[in-house]
Each structure stands twice: as structure tokens, then as C-alpha cells.
N, C-alpha and C positions, 0 to 999 in steps of 0.2 A: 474344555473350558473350565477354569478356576473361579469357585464362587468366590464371591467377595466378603470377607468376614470380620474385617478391620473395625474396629468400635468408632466411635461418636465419641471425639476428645472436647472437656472442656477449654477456657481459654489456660486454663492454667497449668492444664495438663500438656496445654499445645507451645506453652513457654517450658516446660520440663522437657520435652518431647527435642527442644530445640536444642538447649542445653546439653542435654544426653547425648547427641548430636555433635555435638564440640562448637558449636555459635556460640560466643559471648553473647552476655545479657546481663548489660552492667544494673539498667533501670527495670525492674519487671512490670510497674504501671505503664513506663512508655510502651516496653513489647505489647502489654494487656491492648495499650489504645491503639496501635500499629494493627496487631492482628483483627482489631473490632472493625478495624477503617478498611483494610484490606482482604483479609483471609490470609488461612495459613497457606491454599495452596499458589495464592497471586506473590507471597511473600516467597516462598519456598522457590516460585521458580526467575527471580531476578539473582538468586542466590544459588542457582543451580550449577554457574561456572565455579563456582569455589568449592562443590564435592570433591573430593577426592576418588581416585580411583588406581587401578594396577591392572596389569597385564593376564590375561588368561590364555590360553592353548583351545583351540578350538579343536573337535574331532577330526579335520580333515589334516590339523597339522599347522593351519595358520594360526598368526597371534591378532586379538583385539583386545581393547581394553573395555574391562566392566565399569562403571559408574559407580561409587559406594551410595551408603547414606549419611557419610558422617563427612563435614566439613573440613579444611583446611585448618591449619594452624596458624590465628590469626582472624579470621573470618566472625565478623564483628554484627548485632543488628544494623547497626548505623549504616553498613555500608546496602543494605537494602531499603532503607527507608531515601536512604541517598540516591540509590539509582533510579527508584520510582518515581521520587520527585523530579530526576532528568527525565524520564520517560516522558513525564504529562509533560512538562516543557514543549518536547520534540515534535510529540503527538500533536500538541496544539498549533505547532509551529508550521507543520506538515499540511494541519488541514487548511490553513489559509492557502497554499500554496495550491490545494486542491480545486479551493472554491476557485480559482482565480483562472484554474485551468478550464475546469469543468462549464462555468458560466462563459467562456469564450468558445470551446468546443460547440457547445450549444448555438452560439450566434453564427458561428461560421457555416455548420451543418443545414440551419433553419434560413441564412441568407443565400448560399450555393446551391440548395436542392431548392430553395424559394422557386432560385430566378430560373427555374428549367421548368417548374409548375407545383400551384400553391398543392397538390397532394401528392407529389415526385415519391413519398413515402408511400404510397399504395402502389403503384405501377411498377410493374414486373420491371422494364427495360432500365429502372434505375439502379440496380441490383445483379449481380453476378449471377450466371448460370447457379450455379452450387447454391447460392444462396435464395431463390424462387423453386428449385426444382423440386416434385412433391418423391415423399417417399414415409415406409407405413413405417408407424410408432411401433418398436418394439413393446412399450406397453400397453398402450389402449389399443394397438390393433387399427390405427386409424390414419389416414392418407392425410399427411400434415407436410409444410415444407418449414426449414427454417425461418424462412419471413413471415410465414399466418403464424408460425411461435411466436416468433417476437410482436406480430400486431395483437395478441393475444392478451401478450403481458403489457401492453399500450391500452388495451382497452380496459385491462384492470386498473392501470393505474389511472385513468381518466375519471374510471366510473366511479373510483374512492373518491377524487380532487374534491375538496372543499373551497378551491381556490374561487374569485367572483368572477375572475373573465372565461372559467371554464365550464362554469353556470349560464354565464353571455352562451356561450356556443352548443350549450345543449341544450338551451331554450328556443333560441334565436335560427340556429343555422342546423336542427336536429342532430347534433351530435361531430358535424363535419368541422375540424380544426384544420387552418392550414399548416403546411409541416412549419413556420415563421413562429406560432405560437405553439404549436406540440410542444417542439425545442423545451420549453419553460417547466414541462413539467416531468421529462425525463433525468432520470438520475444518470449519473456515470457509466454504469452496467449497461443499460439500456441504449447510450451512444457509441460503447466500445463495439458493441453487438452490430451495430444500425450500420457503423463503420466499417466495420467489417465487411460487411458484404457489400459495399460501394460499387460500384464502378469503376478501374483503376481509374478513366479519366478524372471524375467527381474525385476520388478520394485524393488524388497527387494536386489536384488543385487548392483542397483542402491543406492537407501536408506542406505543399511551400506557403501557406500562409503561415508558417511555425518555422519555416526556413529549414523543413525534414525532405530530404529527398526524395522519402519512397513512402505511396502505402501500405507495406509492407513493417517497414521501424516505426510508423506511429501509428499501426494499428497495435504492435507490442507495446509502445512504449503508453498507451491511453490504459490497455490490458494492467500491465504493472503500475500504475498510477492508482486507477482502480483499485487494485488488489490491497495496495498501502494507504489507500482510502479509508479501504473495508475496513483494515486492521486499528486504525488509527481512532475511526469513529464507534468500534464498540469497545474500545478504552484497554485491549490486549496488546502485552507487551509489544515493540515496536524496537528498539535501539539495536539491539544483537539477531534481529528474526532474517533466518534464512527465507530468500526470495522466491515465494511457490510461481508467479511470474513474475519472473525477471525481465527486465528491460534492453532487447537487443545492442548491443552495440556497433556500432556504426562500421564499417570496414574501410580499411584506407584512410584517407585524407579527405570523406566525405562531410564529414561535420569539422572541423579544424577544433573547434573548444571540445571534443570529447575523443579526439587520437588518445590520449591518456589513457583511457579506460582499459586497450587493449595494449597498453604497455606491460612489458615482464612481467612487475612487479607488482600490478594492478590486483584487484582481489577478483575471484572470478566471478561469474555472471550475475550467479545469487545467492553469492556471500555475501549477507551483513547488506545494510541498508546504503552505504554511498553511492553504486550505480543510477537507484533509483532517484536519488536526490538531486545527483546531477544532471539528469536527463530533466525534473524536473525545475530546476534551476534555468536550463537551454528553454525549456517552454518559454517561460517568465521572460524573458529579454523578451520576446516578439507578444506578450501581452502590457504586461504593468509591476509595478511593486519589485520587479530583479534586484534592484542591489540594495532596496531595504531587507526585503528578503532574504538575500543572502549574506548582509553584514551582521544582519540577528543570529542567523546560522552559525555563522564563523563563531560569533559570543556563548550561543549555546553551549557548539560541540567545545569549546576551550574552556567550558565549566564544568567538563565529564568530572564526576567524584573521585579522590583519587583513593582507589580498593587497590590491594594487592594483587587479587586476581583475575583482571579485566581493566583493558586499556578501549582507546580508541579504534584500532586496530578491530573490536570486534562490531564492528559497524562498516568495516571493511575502508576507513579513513587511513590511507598512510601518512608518515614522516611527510610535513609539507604538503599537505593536501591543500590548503588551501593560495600556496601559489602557485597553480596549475592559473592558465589565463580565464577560462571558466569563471572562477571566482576572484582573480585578483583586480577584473576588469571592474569589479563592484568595491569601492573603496571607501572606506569611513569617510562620510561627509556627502557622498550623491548625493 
């Protein structure tokens, strides 16, 4: 292991640093207030497709390419100040789409496990084998199943809530919520989990209320929602991020607005953010807000900056992405 021995740059030495580097820097106040707003390494990596690089021989005989440190020819500050500003755009654009999912998940979950019984969330039989079955923690040593996990982290987040009607239920009813009000105070994570381990019948009941076939594509599809959630709300890049969960795509002619996806030409799974967007786009029809949603969409991604070295394309958007029916079914003016 390599100690770390890199100095503590001022801002001015982190505007030379830049420079040295081959970034234009026309303004050095503006880079000054950019790098104060940002950081160099939030700055550095929206400008990370415009390094340069070349080919090396690897010992076994194969080639890949190295990464340099020094920039393109051409590669401007503006055009990072430019892409950050799309980013929070997209990020914000993203998480309405989120709340929108997330606060319906919650209803559907808390009225279908309701009507089978107000604790359906504590009973074994509402839940998959795999998911009630006990088995010892590799770390503590202790006979835990996935669902005492997850009522675990249910009874953490209950006993933080500052919410009043969670105060009603722990004065009033000793602590007992029905799963109708749980709902309210679980996060995304916490329902993708809860989903998970459904029941197929519960959860495919669940699922055709979103018009998903199986729950198997919207326990993925809650998962990558999730995941660009996560990304989204603690304000990391989001535009170009390769998809740690990707969003299943659909096989056949089961979804008809998302056959696309697995066309040729389509980007793969979890490349670049368009799978996700579109899957969550397909939610949106069966909740609220689709085609204001997506006509804001359309405006965003059509005001990508125009850099030399990164198009739309790195968000996995092809040529005419937005007349797929998906999106063309939502048209200026809904």
C-alpha cells in the first residue's frame, strides 16, 4: 500500500495545477469562485472525459488504454461549470420523479398488505421462505432472518420519527403502527427491501398496479430507482454515472413503450442514465405528472452544453431518443 503524500494546494495553486494541465482559464476570479463553490476534485471529475490518454501493452500481451492528467486540446473551464449546472438541473428533475414514485409505492404497499391485515408486515406468511428463514450473522454470531433485519431498521427509524402521528402511536397504541401508516415513514430502501421479499401473489398485484408484469422487473426496477435516488440526493454526479443497479429490461413485447431498450443500438443495461429514466418515465403514466415530466425532460436533455468532448450519448440518450412512443406520447401542451 502507497502512502499518500500529495500536499494541501491553495485555490491558486489549484487554478495553476489546472493550467499546467492544459484547461483554459480565461477568468482566474471566476475559476477562484467555481473551485470555492465546488472543489477541485467535484470540478476535476465532470472534466474527467476530456483527459487524455494512449494506448499501453499490458504484461500478458493485451492492450488498454491509460488515462493521463493533462487535458484535451480545447477543454475550457466553462465547459465544467456548464455541465454541473446541467447536472443539478437533472438531479432536481430526477428527484421529483422520485418523490412521485416513492409516495405511491408507499400507498399501494400500505393499502394491499392493509387489506390482508393492519400488521401483514410482522407475519411470517406474508413473506417468502428466503425471506423469514432464520440464519446466523456472519458477524455477530447471532440467529437473525432478513425480515427481523429489516423490522430492525423499521424500529430505528420509528424510534428517531419526530413526526405527531408517530407520537399518536407510541403513546396511544404502545408503539403498534398499522402497516397503512408505517408506509409514511419508510424511505425508498426500506420498501425496495419490504418488496422484495413479498409474496409473489401480493407483490404481482402490486406490480400490475404500475402496469409491470412481474415481481421480479419491479423489484429491479424500485432497486435502480433507488439507487439514482441515492445518487441524486446527496448531490454526486448523476448525468454520465454508470448504473451500479440497473434497471431490468423487459423481454419481448411485454412492456410495448420499452421494446426499445433492447434494440441493437440501445445502450446496454448500465450504461449512462437513459434506462433508468425510462423505466421511470413508464412508472409516471400509471401515477401523475408523465408528460409534464417528461416534456421538462425532453427541454433539459436538449440543453446538454455543447463541449467537445461529451455529447448526449454519454447518458446513453441516442440520435432520436425522444421519438420512441415512450416519450412522444407526452407532447408540448398535455
Amino acid at each position: 500500500m502507497v502512502a499518500y503524500t500529495k500536499p494541501w494546494l491553495s485555490i491558486e495553486q489549484q487554478i495553476a495545477q489546472l493550467r499546467g494541465r492544459g484547461l483554459t482559464v480565461d477568468d482566474t476570479a471566476e475559476a477562484a469562485h467555481l473551485l470555492e463553490e465546488v472543489g477541485y476534485y467535484r470540478l476535476t471529475g465532470y472534466l474527467y472525459p476530456a483527459r487524455q490518454s494512449e494506448p499501453i501493452a499490458e504484461d500478458d500481451g493485451r492492450s488498454s488504454i491509460r488515462v493521463l492528467n493533462s487535458y484535451r486540446p480545447g477543454t475550457r473551464l466553462e465547459h465544467a461549470a456548464e455541465l454541473i449546472a446541467f447536472d443539478r438541473k437533472l438531479r432536481l428533475h430526477v428527484l421529483e420523479a422520485v418523490e412521485r414514485i416513492e409516495v405511491s409505492l408507499r400507498t399501494q404497499v400500505g393499502y394491499i398488505l392493509g387489506r390482508r391485515s393492519a400488521f401483514a408486515h410482522l407475519e411470517p406468511r406474508t413473506f417468502t421462505p428466503a425471506f423469514v428463514e432464520p440464519y446466523v450473522d456472519d458477524m455477530t454470531g447471532e440467529t437473525t432472518s432478513k425480515h427481523s433485519k429489516w423490522l430492525e431498521r423499521i424500529d430505528e427509524r420509528r424510534a428517531s420519527s419526530k413526526e405527531a402521528f408517530v407520537e399518536h402511536f407510541r403513546t396511544k397504541y404502545d408503539d403498534q403502527m398499522p402497516i397503512w401508516a408505517l408506509t409514511e415513514i419508510l424511505e425508498l430502501g426500506h420498501l425496495a427491501n419490504l418488496y422484495k421479499g413479498l409474496q409473489n401473489d401480493v407483490a404481482t398485484e402490486i406490480a400490475m398496479h404500475y402496469a409491470v408484469p412481474s415481481k421480479k422487473i419491479l423489484t429491479s426496477w424500485i432497486a435502480s430507482t433507488n439507487y439514482v435516488r441515492n445518487v441524486a440526493a446527496h448531490q454526486a454526479r448523476l448525468f454520465n454515472r454508470k448504473l451500479v443497479d440497473a434497471p431490468t429490461r423487459p423481454r419481448g413485447a411485454s412492456i410495448p413503450l420499452l421494446v426499445h431498450l433492447r434494440d441493437d443500438h440501445a445502450p446496454k443495461q448500465d450504461f449512462g442514465l437513459y434506462n433508468a429514466l425510462a423505466v421511470m418515465a413508464y412508472l409516471l403514466r400509471s401515477i401523475s405528472g408523465y408528460s409534464e415530466w417528461v416534456n421538462r425532460l425532453r427541454n433539459i436533455v436538449g440543453g446538454f452544453p455543447s463541449v467537445p468532448f461529451l455529447g448526449i450519448d454519454s447518458m446513453g440518450f441516442g440520435e432520436g431518443w425522444d421519438r420512441h412512443e415512450l416519450w412522444s406520447q407526452a407532447s408540448p401542451g398535455d
